[in-house]
C-alpha positions in Angstrom: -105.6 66.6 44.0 -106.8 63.1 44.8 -108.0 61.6 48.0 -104.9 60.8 50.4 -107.0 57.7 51.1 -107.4 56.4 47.9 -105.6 52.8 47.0 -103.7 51.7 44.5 -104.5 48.8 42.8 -105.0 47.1 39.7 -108.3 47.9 39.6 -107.9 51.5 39.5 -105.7 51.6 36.8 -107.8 52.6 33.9 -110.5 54.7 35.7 -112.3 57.8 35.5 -110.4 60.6 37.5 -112.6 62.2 40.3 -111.4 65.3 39.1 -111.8 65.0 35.3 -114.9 63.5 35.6 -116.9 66.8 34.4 -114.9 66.7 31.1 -115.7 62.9 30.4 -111.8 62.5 29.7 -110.5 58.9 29.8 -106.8 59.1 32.0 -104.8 57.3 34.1 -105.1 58.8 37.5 -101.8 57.6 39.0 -99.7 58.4 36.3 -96.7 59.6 38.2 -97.1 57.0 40.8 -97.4 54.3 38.8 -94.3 54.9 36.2 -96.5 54.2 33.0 -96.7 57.2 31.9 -95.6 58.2 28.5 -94.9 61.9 28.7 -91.2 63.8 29.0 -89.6 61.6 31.5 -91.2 58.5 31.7 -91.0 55.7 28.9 -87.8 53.6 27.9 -84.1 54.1 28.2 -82.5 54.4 25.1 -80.0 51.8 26.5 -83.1 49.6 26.6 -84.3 50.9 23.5 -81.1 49.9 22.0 -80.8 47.1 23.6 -84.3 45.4 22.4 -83.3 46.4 18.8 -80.0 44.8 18.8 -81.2 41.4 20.4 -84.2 41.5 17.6 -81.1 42.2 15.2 -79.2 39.7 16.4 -81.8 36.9 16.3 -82.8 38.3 12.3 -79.3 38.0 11.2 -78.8 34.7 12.8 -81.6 33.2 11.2 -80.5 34.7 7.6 -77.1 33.0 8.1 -78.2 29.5 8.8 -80.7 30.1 6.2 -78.1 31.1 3.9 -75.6 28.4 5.3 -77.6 25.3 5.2 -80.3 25.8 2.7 -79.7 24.1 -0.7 -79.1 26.7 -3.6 -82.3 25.0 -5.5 -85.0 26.0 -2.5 -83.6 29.6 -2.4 -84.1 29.8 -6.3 -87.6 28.4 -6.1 -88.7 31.1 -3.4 -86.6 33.9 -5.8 -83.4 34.3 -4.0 -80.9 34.1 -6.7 -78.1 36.4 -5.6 -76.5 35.4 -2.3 -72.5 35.3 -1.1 -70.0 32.2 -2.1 -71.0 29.9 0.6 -67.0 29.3 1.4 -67.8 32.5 3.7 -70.2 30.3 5.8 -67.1 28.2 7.2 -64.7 30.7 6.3 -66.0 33.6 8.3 -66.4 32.0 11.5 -63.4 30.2 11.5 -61.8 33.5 10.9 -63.2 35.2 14.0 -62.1 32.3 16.1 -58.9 32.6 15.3 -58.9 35.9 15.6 -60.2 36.1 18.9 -57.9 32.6 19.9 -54.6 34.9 18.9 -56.2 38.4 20.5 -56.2 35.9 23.7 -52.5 34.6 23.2 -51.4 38.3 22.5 -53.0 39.7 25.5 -51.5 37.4 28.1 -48.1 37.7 26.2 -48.4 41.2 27.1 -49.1 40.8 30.2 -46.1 38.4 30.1 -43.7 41.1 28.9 -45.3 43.7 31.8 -44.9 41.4 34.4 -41.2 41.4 36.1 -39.5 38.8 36.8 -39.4 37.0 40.4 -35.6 38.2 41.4 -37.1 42.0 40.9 -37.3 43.4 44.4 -40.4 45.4 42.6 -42.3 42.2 43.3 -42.1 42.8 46.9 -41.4 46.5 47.5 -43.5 49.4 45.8 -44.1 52.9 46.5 -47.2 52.3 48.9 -44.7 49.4 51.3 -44.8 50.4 54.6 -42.8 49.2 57.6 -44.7 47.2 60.6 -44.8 50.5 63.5 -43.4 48.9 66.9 -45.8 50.0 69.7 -45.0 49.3 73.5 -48.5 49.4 75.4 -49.0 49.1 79.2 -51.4 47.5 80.7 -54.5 45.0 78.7 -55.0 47.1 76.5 -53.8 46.8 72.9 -54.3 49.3 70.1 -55.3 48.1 66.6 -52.0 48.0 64.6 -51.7 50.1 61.2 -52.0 48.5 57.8 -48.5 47.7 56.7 -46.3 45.0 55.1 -44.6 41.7 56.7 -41.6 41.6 55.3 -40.3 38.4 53.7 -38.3 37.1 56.6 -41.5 36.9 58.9 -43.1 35.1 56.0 -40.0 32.3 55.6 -39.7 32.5 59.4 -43.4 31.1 59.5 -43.9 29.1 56.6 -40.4 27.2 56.8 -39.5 27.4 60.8 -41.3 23.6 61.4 -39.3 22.5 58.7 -36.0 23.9 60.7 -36.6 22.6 63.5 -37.5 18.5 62.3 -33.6 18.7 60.4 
């Protein structure tokens, strides 16, 4: 075990071990403290292994399409590209996904359009969780906190619309 006194620090990082130091071995003496180590485990996520490749994809593939897109058909034959895709699928592709995802948009809120009832349906102010103000009568100061529960529509006209009733 290693000196409770010992510190941390860059330093120390790739040192001899005070115990290892018979053997002439070259480690890491803070391995578990530090979180470099490579064994069982420590070392990446496959979420961030995953992640790293598909960014790296991303950027590859991205570059092969312009490449393909806007290069002229003569400079790919000089560097011995000669087989390549109609280049109608460089604008046709694209403009396929956005319309795709344009109408996936318009479908989704239609949807929600259809789901949604309409504003006479008493299910657009009464559901299954509505609950009824409780009436409490307390004595003295004192003034419990009131439960959660609904104000019904008539308190809500009564204060939004009252000022108005009264001016008329």
């Amino acid at each position: 075990m290693e000196d409770p006194r010992s510190v941390n620090s860059p330093r120390r990082t790739l040192s001899f071990s005070r115990n290892r130091r018979a053997t002439g071995s070259f480690t890491y003496p803070d391995d578990k403290a530090s979180g470099f180590g490579v064994s069982g485990e420590h070392g990446p996520k496959p979420s961030e292994v995953y992640g790293f490749v598909g960014s790296i994809s991303t950027v590859v593939a991205t570059v092969i399409f312009l490449v393909w897109a806007y290069v002229p058909e003569n400079w790919l034959h000089s560097v011995g590209i000669f087989y390549y895709p109609s280049r109608y699928w460089a604008l046709a592709v694209p403009a396929y996904l956005m319309v795709t995802v344009v109408l996936a948009i318009g479908f989704y809120i239609g949807l929600n359009f259809m789901a949604t009832p309409p504003p006479t349906s008493f299910s657009t102010m009464f559901d299954e969780f509505s609950r009824e103000p409780l009436s409490s009568v307390c004595d003295g100061d004192e003034q419990p906190i009131e439960p959660i529960s609904d104000i019904g529509i008539n308190k809500i006209n009564n204060i939004m619309f009252n000022k108005f009733n009264q001016l008329s």
